[in-house]
N, CA, C and O atoms as a CHARMM CRD file, in Angstrom:
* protein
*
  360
    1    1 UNK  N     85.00900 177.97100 184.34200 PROA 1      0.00000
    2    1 UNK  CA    85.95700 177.11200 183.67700 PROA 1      0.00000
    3    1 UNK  C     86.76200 176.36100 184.73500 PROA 1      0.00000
    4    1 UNK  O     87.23000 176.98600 185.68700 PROA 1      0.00000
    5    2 UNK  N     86.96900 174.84700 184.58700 PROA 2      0.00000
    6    2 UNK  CA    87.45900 173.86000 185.67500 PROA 2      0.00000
    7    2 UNK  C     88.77400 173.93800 185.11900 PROA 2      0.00000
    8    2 UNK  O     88.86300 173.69900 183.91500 PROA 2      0.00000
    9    3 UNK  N     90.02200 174.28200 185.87800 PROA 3      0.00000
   10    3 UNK  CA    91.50700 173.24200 185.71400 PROA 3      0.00000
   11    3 UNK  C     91.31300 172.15600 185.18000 PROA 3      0.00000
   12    3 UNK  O     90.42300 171.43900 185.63700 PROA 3      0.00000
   13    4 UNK  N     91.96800 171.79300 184.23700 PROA 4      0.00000
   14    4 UNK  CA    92.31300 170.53600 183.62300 PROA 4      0.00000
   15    4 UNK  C     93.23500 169.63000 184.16800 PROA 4      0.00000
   16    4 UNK  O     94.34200 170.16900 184.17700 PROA 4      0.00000
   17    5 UNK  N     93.27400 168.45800 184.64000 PROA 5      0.00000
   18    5 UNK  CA    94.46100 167.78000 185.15800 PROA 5      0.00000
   19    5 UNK  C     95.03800 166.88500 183.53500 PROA 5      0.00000
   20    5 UNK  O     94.34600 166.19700 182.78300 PROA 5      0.00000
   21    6 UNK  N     96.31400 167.18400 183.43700 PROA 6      0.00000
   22    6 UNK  CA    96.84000 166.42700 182.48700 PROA 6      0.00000
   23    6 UNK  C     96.34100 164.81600 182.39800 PROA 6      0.00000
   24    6 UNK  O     95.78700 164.31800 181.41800 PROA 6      0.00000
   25    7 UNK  N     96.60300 164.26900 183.39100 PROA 7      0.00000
   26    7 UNK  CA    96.44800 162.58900 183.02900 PROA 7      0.00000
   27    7 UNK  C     94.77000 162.42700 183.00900 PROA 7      0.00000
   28    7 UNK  O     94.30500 161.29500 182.87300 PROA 7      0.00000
   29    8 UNK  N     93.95600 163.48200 183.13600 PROA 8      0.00000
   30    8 UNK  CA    92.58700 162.81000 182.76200 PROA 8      0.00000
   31    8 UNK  C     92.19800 162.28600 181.10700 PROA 8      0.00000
   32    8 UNK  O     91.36000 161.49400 180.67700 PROA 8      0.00000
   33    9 UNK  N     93.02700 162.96900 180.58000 PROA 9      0.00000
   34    9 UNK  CA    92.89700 162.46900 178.98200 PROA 9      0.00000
   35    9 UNK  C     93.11600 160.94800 179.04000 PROA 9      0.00000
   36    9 UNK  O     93.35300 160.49000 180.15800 PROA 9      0.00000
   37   10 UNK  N     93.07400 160.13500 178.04500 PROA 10     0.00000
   38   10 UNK  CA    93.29100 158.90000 177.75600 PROA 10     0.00000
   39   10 UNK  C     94.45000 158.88400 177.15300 PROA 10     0.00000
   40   10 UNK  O     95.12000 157.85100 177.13500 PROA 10     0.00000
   41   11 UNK  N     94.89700 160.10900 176.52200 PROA 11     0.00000
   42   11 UNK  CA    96.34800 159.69400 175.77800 PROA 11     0.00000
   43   11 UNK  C     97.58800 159.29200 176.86700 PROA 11     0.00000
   44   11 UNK  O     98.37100 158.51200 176.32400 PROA 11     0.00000
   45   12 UNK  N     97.83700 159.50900 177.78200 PROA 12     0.00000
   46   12 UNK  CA    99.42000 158.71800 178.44700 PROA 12     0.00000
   47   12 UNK  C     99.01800 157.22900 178.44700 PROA 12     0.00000
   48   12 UNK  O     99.71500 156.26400 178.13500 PROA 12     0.00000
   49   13 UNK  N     97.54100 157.26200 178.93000 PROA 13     0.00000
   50   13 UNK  CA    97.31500 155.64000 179.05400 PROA 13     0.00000
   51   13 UNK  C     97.81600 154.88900 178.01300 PROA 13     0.00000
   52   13 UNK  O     98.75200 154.10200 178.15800 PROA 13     0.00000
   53   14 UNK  N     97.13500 155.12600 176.77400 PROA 14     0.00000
   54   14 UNK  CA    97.42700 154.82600 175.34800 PROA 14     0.00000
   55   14 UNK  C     99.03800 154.04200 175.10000 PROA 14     0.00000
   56   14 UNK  O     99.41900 152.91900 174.76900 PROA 14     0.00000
   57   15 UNK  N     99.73800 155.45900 175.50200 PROA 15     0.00000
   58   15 UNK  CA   100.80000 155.36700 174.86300 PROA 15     0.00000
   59   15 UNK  C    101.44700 154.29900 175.93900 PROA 15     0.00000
   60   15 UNK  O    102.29000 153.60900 175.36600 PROA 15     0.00000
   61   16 UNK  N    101.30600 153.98200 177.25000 PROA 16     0.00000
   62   16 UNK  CA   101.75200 153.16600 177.77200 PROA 16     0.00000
   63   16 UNK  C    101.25500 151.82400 177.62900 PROA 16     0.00000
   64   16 UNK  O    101.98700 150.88000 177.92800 PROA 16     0.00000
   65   17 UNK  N    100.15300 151.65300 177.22800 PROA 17     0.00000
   66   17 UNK  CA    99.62200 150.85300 176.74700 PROA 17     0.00000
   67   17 UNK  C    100.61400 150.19700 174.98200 PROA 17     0.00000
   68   17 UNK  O    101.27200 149.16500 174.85300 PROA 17     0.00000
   69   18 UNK  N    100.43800 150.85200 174.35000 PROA 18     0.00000
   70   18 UNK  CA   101.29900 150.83000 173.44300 PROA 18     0.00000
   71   18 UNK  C    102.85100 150.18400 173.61200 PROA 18     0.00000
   72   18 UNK  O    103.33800 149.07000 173.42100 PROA 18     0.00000
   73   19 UNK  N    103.25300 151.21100 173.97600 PROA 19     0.00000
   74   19 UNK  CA   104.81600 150.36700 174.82000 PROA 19     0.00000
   75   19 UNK  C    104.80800 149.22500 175.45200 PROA 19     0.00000
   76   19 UNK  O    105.63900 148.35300 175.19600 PROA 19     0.00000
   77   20 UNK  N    103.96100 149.09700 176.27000 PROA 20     0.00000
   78   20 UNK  CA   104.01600 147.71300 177.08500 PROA 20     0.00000
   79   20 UNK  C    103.65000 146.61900 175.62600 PROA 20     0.00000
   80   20 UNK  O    104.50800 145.77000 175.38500 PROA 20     0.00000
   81   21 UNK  N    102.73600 146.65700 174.95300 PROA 21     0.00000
   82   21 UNK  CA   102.84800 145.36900 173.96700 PROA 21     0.00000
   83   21 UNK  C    103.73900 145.49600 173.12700 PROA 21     0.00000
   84   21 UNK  O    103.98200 144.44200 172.53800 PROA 21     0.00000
   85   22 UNK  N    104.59500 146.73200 172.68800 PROA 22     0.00000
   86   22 UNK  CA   105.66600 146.47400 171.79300 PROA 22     0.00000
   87   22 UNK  C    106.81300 145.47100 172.73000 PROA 22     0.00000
   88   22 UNK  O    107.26400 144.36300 172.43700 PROA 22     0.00000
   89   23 UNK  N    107.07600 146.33300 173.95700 PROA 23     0.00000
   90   23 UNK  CA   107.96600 145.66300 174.90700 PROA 23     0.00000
   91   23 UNK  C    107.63500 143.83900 174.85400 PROA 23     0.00000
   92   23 UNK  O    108.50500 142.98700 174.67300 PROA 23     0.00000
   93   24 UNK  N    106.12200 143.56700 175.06800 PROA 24     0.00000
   94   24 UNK  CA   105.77300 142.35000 175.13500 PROA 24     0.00000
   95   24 UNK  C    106.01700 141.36500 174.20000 PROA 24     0.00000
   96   24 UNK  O    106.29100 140.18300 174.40900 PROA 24     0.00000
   97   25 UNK  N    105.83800 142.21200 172.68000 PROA 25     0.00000
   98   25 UNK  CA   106.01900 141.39300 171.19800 PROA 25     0.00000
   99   25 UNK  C    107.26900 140.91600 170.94000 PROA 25     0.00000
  100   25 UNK  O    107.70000 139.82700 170.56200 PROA 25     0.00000
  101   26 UNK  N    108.01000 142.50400 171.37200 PROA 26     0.00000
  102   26 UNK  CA   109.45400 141.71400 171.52600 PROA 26     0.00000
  103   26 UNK  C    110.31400 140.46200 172.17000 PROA 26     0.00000
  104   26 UNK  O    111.23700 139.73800 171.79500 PROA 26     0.00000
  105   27 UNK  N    109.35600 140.63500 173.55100 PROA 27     0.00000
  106   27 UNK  CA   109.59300 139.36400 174.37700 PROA 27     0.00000
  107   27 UNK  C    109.71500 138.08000 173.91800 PROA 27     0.00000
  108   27 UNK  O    110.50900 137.16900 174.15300 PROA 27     0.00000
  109   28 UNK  N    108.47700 138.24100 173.00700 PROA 28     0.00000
  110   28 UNK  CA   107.84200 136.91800 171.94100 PROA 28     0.00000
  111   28 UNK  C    109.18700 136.15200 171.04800 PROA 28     0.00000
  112   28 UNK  O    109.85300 135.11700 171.02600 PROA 28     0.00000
  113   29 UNK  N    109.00700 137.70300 170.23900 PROA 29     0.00000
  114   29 UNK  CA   110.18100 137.36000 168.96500 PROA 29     0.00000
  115   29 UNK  C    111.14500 136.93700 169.58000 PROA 29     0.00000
  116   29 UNK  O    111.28000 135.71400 169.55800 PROA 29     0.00000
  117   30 UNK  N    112.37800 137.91600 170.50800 PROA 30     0.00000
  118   30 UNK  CA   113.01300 137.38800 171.13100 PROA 30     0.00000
  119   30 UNK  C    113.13300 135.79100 171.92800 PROA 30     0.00000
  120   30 UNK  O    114.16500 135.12100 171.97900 PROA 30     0.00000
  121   31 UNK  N    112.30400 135.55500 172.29100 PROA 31     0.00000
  122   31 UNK  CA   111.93000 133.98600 172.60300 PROA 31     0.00000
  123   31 UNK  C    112.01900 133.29800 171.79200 PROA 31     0.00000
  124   31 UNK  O    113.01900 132.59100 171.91500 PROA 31     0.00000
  125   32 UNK  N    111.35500 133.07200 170.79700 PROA 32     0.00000
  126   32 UNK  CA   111.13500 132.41400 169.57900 PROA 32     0.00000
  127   32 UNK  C    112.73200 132.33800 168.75200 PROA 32     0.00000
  128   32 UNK  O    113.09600 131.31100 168.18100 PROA 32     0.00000
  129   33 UNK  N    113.37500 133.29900 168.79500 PROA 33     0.00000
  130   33 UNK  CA   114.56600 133.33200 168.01700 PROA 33     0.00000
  131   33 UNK  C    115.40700 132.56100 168.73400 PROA 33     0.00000
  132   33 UNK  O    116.03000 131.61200 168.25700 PROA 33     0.00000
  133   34 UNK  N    115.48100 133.08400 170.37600 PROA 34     0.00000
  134   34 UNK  CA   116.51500 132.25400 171.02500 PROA 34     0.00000
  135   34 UNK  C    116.41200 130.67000 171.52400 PROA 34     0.00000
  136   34 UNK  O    117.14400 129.94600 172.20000 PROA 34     0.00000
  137   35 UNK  N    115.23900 130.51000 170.90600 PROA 35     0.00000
  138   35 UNK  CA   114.90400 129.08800 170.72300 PROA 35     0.00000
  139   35 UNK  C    114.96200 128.18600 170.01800 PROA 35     0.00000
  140   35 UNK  O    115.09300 126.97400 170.18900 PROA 35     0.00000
  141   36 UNK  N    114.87000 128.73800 169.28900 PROA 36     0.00000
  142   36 UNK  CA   115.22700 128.40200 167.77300 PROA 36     0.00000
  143   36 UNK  C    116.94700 127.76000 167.63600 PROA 36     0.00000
  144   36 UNK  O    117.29200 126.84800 166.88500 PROA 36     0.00000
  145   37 UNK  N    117.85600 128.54600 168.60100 PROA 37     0.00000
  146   37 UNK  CA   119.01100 128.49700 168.73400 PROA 37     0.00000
  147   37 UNK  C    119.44700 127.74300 169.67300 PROA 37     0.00000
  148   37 UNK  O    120.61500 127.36700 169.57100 PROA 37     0.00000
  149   38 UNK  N    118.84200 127.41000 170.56400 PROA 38     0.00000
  150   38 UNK  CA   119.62100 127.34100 171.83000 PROA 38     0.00000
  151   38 UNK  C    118.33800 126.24200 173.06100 PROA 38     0.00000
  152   38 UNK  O    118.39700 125.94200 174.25300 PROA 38     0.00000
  153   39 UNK  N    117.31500 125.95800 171.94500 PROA 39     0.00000
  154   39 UNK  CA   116.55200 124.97500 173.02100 PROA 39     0.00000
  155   39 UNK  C    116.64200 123.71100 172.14100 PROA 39     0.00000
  156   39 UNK  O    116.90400 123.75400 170.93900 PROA 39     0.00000
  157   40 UNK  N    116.39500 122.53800 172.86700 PROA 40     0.00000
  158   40 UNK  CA   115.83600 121.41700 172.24100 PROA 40     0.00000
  159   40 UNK  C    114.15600 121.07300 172.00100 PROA 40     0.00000
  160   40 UNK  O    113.83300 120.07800 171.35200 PROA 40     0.00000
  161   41 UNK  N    113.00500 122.11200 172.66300 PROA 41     0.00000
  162   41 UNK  CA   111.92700 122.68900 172.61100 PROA 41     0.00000
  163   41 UNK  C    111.24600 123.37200 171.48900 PROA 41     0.00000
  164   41 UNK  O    111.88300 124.17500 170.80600 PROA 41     0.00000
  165   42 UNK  N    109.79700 123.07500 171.20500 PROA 42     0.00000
  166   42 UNK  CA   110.12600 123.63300 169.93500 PROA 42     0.00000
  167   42 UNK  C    109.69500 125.51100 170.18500 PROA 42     0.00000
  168   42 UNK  O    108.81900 125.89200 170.96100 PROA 42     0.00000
  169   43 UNK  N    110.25500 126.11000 169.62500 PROA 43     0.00000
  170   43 UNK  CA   110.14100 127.88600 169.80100 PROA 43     0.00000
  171   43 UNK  C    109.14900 128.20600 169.55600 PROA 43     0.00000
  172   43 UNK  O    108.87600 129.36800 169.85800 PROA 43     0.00000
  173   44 UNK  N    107.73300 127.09500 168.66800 PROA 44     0.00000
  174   44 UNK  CA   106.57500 127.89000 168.76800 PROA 44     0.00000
  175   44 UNK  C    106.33300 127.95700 169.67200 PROA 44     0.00000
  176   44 UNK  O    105.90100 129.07100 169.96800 PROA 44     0.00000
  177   45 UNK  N    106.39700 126.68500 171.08600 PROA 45     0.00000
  178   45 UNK  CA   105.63000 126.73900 172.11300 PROA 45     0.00000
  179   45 UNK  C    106.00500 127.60500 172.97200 PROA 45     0.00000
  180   45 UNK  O    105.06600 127.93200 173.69900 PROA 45     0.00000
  181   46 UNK  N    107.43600 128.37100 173.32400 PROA 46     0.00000
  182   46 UNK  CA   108.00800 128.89200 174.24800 PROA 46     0.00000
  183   46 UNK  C    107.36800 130.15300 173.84200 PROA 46     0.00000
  184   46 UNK  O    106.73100 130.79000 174.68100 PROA 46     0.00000
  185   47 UNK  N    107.50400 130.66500 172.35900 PROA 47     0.00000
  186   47 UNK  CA   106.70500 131.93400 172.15000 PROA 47     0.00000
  187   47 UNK  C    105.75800 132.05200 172.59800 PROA 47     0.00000
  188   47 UNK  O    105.59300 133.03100 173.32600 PROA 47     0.00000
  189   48 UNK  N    104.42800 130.90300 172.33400 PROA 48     0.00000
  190   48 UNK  CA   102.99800 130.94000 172.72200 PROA 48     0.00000
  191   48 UNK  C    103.09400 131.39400 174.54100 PROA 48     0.00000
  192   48 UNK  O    102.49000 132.35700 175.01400 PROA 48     0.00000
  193   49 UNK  N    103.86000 130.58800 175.22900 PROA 49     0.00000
  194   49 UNK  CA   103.84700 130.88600 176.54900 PROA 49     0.00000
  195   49 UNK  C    104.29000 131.81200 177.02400 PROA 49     0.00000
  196   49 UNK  O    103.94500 132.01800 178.18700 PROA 49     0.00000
  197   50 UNK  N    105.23300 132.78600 176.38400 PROA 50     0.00000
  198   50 UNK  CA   105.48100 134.15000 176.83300 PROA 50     0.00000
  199   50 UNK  C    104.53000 134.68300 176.46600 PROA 50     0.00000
  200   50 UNK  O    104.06300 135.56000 177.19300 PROA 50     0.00000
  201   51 UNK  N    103.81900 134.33600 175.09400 PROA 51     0.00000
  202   51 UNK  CA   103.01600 135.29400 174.79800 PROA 51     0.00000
  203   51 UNK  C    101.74600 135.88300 176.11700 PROA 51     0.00000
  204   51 UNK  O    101.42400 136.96200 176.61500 PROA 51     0.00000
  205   52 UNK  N    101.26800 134.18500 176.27600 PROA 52     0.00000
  206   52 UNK  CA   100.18000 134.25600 176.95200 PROA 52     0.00000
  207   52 UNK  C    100.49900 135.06700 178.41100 PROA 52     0.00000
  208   52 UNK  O     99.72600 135.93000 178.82600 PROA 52     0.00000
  209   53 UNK  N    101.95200 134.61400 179.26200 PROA 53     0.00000
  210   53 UNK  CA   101.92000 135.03000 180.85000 PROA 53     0.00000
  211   53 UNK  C    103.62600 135.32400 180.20600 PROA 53     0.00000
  212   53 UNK  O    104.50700 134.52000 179.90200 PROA 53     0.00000
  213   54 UNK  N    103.59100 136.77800 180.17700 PROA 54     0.00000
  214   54 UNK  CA   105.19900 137.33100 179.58200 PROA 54     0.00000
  215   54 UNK  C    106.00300 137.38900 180.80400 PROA 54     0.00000
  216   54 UNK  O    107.13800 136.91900 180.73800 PROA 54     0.00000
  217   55 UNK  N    105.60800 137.87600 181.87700 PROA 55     0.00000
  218   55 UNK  CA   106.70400 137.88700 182.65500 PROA 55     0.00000
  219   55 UNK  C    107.27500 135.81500 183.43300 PROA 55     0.00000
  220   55 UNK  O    108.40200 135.32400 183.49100 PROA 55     0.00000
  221   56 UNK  N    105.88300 135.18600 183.86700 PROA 56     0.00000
  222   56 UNK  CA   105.61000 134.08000 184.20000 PROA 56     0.00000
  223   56 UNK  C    107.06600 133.01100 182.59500 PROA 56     0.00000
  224   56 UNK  O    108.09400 132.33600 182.63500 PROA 56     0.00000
  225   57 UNK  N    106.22400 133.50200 181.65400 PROA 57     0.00000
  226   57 UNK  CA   106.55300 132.53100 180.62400 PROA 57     0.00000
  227   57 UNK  C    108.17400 132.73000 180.37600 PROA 57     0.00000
  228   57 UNK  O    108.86100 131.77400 180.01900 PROA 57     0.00000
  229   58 UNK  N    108.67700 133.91200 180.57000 PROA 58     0.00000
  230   58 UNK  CA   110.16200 134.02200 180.09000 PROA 58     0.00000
  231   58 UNK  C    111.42600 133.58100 181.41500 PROA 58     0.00000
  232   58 UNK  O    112.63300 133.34100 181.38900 PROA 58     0.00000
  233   59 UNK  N    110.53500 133.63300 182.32800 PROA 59     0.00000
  234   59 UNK  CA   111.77400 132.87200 183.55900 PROA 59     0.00000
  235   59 UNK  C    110.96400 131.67900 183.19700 PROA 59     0.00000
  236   59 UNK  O    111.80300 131.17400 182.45100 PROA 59     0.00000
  237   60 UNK  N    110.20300 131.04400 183.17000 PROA 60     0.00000
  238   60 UNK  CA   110.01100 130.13600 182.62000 PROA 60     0.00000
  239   60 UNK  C    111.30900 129.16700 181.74500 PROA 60     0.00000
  240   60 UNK  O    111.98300 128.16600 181.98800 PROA 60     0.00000
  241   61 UNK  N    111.13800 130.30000 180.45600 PROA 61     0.00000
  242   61 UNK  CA   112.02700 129.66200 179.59500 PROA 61     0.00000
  243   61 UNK  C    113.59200 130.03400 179.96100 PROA 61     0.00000
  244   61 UNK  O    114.37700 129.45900 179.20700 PROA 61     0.00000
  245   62 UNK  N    114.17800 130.82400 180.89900 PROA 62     0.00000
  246   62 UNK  CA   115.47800 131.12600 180.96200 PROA 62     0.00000
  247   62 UNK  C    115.72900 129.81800 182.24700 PROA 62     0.00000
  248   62 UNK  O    116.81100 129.28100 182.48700 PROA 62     0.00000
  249   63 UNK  N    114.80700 129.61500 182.72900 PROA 63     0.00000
  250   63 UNK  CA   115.49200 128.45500 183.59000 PROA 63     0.00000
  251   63 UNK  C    115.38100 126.77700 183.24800 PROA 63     0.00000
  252   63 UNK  O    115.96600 125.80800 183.73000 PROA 63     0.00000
  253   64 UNK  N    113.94000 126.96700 181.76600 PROA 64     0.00000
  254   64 UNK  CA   113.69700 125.30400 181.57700 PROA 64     0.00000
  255   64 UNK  C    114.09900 125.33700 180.40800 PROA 64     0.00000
  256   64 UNK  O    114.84500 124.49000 179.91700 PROA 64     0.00000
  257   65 UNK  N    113.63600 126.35300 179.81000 PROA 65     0.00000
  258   65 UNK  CA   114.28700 125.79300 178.21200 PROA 65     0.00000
  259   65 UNK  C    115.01000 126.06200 177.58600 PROA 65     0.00000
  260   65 UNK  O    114.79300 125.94800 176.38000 PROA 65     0.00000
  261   66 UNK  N    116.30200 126.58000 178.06000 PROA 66     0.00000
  262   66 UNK  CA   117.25400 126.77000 177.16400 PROA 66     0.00000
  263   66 UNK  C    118.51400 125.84400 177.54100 PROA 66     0.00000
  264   66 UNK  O    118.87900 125.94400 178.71200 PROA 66     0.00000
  265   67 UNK  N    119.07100 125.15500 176.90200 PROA 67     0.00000
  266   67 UNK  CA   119.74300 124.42100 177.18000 PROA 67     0.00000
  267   67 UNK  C    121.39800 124.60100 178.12000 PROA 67     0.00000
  268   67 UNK  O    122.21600 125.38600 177.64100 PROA 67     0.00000
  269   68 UNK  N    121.62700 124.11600 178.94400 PROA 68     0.00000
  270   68 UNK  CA   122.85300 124.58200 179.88200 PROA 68     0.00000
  271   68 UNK  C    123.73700 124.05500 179.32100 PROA 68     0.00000
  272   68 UNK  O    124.69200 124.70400 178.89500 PROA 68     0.00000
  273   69 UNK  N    123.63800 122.81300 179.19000 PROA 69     0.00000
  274   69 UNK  CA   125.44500 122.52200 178.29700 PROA 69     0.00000
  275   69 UNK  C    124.96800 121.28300 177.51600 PROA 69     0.00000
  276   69 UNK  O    123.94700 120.71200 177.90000 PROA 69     0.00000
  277   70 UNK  N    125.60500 120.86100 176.50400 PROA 70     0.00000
  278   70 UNK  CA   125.28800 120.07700 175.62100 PROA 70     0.00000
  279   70 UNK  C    125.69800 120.48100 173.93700 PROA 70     0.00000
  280   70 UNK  O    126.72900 120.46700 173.26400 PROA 70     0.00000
  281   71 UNK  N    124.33000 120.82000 173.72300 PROA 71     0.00000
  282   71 UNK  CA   124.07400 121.16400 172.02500 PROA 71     0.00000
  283   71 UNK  C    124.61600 122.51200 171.84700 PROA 71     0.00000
  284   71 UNK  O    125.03800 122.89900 172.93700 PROA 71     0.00000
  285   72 UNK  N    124.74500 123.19000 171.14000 PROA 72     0.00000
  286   72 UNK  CA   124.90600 124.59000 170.49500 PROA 72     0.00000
  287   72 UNK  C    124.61600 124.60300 169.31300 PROA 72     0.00000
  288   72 UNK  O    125.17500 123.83800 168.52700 PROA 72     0.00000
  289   73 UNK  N    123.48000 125.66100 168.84900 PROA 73     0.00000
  290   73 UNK  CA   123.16500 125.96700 167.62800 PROA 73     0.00000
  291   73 UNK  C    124.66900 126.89900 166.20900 PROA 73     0.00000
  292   73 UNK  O    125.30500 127.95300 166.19000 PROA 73     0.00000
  293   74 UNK  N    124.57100 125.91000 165.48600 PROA 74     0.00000
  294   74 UNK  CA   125.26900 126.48500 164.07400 PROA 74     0.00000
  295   74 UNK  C    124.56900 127.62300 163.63300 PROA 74     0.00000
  296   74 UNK  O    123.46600 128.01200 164.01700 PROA 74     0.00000
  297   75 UNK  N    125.62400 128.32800 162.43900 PROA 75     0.00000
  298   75 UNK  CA   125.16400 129.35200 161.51200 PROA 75     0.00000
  299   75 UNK  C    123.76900 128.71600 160.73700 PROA 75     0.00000
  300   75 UNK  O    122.79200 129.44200 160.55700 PROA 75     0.00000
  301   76 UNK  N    123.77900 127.56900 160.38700 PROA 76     0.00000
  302   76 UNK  CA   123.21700 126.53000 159.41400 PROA 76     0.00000
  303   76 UNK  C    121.94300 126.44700 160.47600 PROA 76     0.00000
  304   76 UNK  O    120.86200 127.01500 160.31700 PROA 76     0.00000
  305   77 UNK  N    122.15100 125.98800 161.08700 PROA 77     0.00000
  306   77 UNK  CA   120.73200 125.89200 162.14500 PROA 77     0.00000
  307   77 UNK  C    120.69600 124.47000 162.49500 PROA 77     0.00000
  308   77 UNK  O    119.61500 124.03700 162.89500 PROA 77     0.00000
  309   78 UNK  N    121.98500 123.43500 162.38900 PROA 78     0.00000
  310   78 UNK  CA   122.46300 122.64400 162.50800 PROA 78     0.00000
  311   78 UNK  C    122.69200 122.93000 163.97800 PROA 78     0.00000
  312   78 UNK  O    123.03400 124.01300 164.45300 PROA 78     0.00000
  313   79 UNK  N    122.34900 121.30700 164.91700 PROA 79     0.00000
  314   79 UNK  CA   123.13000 121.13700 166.05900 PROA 79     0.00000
  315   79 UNK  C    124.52800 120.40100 166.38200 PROA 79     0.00000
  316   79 UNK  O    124.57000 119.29400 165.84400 PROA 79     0.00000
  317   80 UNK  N    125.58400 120.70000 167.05700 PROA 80     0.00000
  318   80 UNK  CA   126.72100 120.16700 166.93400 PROA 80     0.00000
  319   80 UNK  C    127.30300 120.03100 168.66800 PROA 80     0.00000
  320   80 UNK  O    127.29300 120.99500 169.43400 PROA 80     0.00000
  321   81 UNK  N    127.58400 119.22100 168.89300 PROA 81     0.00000
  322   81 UNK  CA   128.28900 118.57800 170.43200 PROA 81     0.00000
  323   81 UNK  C    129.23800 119.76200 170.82200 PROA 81     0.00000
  324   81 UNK  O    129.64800 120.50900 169.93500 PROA 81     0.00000
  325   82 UNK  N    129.54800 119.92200 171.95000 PROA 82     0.00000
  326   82 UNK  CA   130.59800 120.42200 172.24500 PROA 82     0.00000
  327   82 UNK  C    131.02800 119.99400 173.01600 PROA 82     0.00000
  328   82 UNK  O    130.46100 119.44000 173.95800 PROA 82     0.00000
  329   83 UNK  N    132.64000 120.18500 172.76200 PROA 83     0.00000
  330   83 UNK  CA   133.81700 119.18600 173.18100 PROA 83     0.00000
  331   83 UNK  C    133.52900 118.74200 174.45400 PROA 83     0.00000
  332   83 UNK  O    133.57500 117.51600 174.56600 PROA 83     0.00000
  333   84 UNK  N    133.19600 119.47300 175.62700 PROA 84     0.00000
  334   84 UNK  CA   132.86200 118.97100 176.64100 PROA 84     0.00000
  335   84 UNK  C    132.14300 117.52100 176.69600 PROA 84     0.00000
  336   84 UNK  O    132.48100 116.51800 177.32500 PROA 84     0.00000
  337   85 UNK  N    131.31100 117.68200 176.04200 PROA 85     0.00000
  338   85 UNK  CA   130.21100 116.14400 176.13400 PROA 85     0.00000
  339   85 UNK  C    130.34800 115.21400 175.20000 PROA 85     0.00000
  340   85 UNK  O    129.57600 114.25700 175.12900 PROA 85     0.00000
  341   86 UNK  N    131.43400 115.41500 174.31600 PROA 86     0.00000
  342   86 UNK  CA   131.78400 114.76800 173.59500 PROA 86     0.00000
  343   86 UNK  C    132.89900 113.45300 174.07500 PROA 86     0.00000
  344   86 UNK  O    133.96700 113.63900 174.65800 PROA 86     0.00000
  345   87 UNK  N    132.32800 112.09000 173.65400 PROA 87     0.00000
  346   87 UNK  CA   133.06400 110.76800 174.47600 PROA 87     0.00000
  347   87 UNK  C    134.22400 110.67800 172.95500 PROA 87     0.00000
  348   87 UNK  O    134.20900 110.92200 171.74800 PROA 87     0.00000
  349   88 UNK  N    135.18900 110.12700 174.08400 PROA 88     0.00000
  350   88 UNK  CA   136.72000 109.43200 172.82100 PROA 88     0.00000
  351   88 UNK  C    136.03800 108.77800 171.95700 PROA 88     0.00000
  352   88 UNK  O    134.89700 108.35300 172.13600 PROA 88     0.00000
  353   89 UNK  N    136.71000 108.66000 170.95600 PROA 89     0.00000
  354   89 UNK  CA   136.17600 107.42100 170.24900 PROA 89     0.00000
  355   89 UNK  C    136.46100 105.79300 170.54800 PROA 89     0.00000
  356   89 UNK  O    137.51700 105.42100 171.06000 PROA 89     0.00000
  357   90 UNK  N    136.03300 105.42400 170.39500 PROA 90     0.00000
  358   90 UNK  CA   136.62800 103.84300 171.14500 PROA 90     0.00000
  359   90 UNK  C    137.56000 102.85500 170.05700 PROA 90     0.00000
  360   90 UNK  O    138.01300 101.77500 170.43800 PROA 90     0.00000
């Protein structure tokens, strides 16, 4: 009878396997939502590109597509100026 080494089974793989695409899906959703909010881009595409390269695609989107100052997303899903960029009226 041979010793068994724990990690020869396939189950840790599995389960890390597992985790890493929940971790990944989330990435997605998360993307997609905060895009939805906060890009002028549309959030399918930012999703699709995390989806495809997750780590690549989400600095991606934290440095191109989310907007730095300008717009801000409403409750409504309405965009509205903020005061900053907003000119007097003439």
């Amino acid at each position: 009878m041979s010793p068994t080494v724990p990690l020869q089974s396939a189950a840790p793989l599995f389960i890390v396997f597992v985790l890493m695409m929940v971790v990944a899906l989330g990435l997605v959703v998360w993307t997609w939502l905060d895009a939805e909010k906060n890009s002028d881009h549309p959030a399918f595409l930012w999703a699709v590109v995390v989806f495809l390269a997750p780590i690549l695609g989400i600095v991606l989107y934290l440095l191109l597509g989310r907007n730095a100052t300008g717009t801000t997303g409403n409750r409504d899903g309405s965009r509205s100026q903020t005061s900053r960029s907003k000119r007097p009226p003439l």
